[in-house]
C-alpha positions as CSV (number, residue, x, y, z in Angstrom):
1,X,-52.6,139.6,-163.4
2,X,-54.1,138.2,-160.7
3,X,-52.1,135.7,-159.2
4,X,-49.6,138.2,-158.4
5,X,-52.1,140.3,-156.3
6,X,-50.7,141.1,-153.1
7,X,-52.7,139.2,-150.1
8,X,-54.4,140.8,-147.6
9,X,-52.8,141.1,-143.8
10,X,-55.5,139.0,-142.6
11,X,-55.3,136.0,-145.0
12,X,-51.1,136.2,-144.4
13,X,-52.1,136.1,-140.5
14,X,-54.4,133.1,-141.4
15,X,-52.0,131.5,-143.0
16,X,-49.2,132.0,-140.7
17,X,-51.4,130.8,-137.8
18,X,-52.7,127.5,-139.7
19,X,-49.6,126.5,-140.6
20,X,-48.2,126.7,-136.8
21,X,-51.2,124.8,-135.5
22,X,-50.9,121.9,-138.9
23,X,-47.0,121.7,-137.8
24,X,-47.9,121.1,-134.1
25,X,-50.9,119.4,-134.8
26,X,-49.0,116.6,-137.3
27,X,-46.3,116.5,-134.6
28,X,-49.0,115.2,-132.1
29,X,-50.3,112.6,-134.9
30,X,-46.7,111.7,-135.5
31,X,-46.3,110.9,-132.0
32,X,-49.7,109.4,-131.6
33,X,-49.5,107.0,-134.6
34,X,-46.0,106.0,-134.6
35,X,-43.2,106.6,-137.1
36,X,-44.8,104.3,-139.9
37,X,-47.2,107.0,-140.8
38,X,-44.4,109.1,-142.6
39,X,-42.1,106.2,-143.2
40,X,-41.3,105.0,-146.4
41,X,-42.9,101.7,-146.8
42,X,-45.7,100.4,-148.9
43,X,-47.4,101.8,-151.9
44,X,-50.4,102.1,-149.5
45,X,-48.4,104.0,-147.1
46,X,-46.8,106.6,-149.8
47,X,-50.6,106.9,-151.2
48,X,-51.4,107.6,-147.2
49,X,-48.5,110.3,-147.4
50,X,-49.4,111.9,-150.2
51,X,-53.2,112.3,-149.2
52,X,-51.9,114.0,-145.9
53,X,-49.6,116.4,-147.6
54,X,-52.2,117.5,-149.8
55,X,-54.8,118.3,-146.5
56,X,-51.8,120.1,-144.9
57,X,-50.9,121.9,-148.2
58,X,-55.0,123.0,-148.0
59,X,-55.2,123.7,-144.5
60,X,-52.3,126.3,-145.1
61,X,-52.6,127.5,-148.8
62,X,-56.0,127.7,-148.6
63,X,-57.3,129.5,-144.9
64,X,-60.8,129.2,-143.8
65,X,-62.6,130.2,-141.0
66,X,-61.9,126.4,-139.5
67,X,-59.3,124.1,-139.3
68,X,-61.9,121.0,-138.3
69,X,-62.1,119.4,-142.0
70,X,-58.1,119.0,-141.8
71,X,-57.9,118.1,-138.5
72,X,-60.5,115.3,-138.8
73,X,-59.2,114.2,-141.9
74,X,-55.6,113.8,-140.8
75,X,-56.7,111.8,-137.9
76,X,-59.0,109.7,-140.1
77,X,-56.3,108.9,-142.3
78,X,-53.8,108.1,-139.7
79,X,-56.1,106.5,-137.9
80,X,-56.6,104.1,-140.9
81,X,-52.8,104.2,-141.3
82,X,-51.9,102.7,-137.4
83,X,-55.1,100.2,-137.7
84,X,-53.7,99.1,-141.3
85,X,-50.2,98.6,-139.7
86,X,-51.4,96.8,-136.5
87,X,-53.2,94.4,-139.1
88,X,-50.0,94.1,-141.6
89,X,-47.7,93.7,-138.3
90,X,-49.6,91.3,-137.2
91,X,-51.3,89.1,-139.9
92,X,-49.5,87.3,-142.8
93,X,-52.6,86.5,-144.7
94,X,-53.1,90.1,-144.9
95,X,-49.3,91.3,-145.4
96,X,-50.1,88.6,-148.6
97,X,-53.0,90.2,-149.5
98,X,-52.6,94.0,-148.9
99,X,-49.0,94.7,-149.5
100,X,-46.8,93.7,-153.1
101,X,-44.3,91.0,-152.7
102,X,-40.5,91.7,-153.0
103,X,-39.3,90.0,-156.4
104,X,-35.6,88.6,-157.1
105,X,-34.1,90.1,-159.8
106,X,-30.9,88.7,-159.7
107,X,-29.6,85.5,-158.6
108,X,-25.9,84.9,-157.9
109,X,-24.6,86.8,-160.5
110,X,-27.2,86.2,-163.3
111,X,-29.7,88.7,-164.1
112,X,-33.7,87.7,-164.5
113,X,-34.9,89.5,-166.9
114,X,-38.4,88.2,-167.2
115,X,-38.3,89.9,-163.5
116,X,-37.0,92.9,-164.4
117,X,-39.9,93.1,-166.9
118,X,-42.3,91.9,-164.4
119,X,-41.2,94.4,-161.9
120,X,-40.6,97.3,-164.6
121,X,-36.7,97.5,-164.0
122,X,-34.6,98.5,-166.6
123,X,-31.1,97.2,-166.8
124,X,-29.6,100.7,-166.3
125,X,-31.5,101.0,-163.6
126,X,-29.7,97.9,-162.1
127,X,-26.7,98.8,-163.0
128,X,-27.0,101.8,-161.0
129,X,-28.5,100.3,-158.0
130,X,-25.2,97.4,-158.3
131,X,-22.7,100.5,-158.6
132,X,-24.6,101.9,-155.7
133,X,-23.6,98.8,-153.4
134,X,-20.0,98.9,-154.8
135,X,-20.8,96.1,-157.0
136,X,-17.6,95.4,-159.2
137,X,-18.1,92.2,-160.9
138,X,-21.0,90.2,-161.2
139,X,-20.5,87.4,-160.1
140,X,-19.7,88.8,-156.5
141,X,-24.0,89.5,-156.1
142,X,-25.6,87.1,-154.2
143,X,-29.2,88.4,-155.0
144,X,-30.9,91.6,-156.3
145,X,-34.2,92.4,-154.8
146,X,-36.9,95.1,-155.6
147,X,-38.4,95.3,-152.0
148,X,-42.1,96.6,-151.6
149,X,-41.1,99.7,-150.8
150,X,-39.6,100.5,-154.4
151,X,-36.5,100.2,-152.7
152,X,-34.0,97.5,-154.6
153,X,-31.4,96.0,-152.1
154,X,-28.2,94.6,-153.4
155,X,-26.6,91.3,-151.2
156,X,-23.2,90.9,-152.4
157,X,-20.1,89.5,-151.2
158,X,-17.0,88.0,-152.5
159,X,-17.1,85.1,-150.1
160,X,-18.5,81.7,-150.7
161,X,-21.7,82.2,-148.4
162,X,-25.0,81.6,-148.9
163,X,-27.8,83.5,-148.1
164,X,-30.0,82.7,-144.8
165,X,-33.3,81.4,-145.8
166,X,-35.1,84.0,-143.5
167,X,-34.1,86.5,-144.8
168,X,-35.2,85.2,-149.1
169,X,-38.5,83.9,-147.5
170,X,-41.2,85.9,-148.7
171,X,-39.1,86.8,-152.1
172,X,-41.0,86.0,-155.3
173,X,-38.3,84.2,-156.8
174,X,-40.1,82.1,-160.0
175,X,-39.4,83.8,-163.5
């Protein structure tokens, strides 16, 4: 078969030498660009991920005589990525309009299940996220939220103590 044919020493050298200069090379973008380019944060940003891993996967599985067409796309793309971020960081019309909004899913100790729906949650997987936090009775959650990361954060405590307004601001709330 031929997907088991051995490769040649000169595409193994290619390989070996592209994926030296893509690891030093996405170190450098890294750097250039700023953590947010690999973070986890919006959809936008794992879509962003995803596109790059796919050029480095290229630029090393797949060895031509040039590097450029990774090497351009990568910056492009984290290019894009740092002047999205400078706009997010810095605009709330377009954090509105560009990223999803984090929706409640849980309100002091009742569950909003019109939300869960909404934000395609299943109660299991609620259930795991509350164990997760060392939930142990409902009533001790202050609020569930599904961030826009994907992320669900759990605010519990078994105090009396509200919740500071900052911090439930941009929350989409309404069932």
């Amino acid at each position: 078969m031929e997907i088991f044919d051995p490769l040649s020493l000169k595409t193994v050298l290619q390989m070996c030498i592209a994926a030296v200069f893509i690891y030093l090379y996405i170190m450098f973008v890294t750097r250039v660009t700023g953590k947010r380019t690999f973070a986890k944060m919006t959809s936008f940003d794992f879509a962003v991920t995803i596109a790059m891993g796919s050029i480095l996967a290229d630029a090393v599985n797949k060895p031509v005589s040039s590097l450029m067409p990774a090497i351009v796309s990568l910056a492009l793309l984290a290019g894009l990525q740092a002047i999205f971020a400078k706009i997010l960081s810095s605009s709330d019309t377009a954090q509105k309009v560009i990223t999803n909004t984090p929706i409640l899913l849980m309100k002091n100790g009742v569950i909003l299940r019109e939300n869960l729906n909404k934000a395609l949650v299943s109660q299991a997987d609620l259930m795991g996220k509350l164990r997760e936090a060392n939930v142990l009775q409902l009533s001790q959650v202050k609020a569930v939220i599904f961030e826009t990361t994907g992320d669900i954060s759990v605010l519990h405590s078994e105090d009396q103590i509200d919740i500071d307004a900052i911090i439930m601001e941009d929350v989409k709330s309404d069932t």
